[in-house]
N, C-alpha and C positions, 0 to 999 in steps of 0.2 A: 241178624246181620244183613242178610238180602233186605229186608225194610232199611235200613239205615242207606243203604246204597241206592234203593231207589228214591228215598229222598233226597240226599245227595246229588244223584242226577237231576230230578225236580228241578233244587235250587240254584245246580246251575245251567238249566234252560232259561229258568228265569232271569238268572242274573242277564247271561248271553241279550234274550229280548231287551231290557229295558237297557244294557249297554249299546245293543243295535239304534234303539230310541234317540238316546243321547247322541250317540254317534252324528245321527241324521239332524239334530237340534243343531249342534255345533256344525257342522258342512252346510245348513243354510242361515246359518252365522257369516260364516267363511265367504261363503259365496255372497250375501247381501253387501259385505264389506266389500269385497272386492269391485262388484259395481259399482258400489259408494265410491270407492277408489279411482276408477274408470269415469265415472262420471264427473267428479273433478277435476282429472289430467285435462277430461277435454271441456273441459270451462275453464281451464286455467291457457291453454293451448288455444282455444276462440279467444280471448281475450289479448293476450299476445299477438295474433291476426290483427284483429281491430286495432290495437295501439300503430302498429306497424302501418296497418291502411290508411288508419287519421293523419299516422304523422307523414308519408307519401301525399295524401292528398292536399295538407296542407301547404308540401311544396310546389306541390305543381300549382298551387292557388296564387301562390309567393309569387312565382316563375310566369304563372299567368298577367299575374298587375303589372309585374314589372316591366314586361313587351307593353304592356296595354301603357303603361308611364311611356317606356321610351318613345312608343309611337307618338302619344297626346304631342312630346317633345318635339321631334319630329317637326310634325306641323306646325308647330308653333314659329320652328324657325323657318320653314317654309314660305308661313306666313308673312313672318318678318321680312323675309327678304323682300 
């Protein structure tokens, strides 16, 4: 009977170990995805930036010609006169 229980206990240190194993397999699962995860929000969030800065910069480019037009304008009637 005492043999059968220490067997028993054995198998379930063992078990315990190689459940500890897995455990630890699966948590840097967990956690690889999770930066997986993190590091997309923030390449999805820099991109969003950049769209937002192109399309700002665009208008200020817009905004820019178009003084730069009314002025050429300007002078022209300047000129004319």
């Amino acid at each position: 009977m005492e043999m059968k229980a220490q067997l028993r206990a054995e198998a379930y240190q063992e078990y315990l170990k190689e459940k500890d194993q897995v455990d630890k397999v699966i948590q840097k699962m967990i956690d690889e995805d999770q930066k997986m995860i993190a590091l997309i929000k923030m390449k999805q969030e820099q991109s969003k930036l950049d769209m937002v800065q192109s399309v700002n910069e665009k208008r200020e480019l817009v905004r820019k010609q178009k003084e730069l037009e009314e002025y050429e304008n300007q002078m022209l009637r300047r000129y004319a006169q």
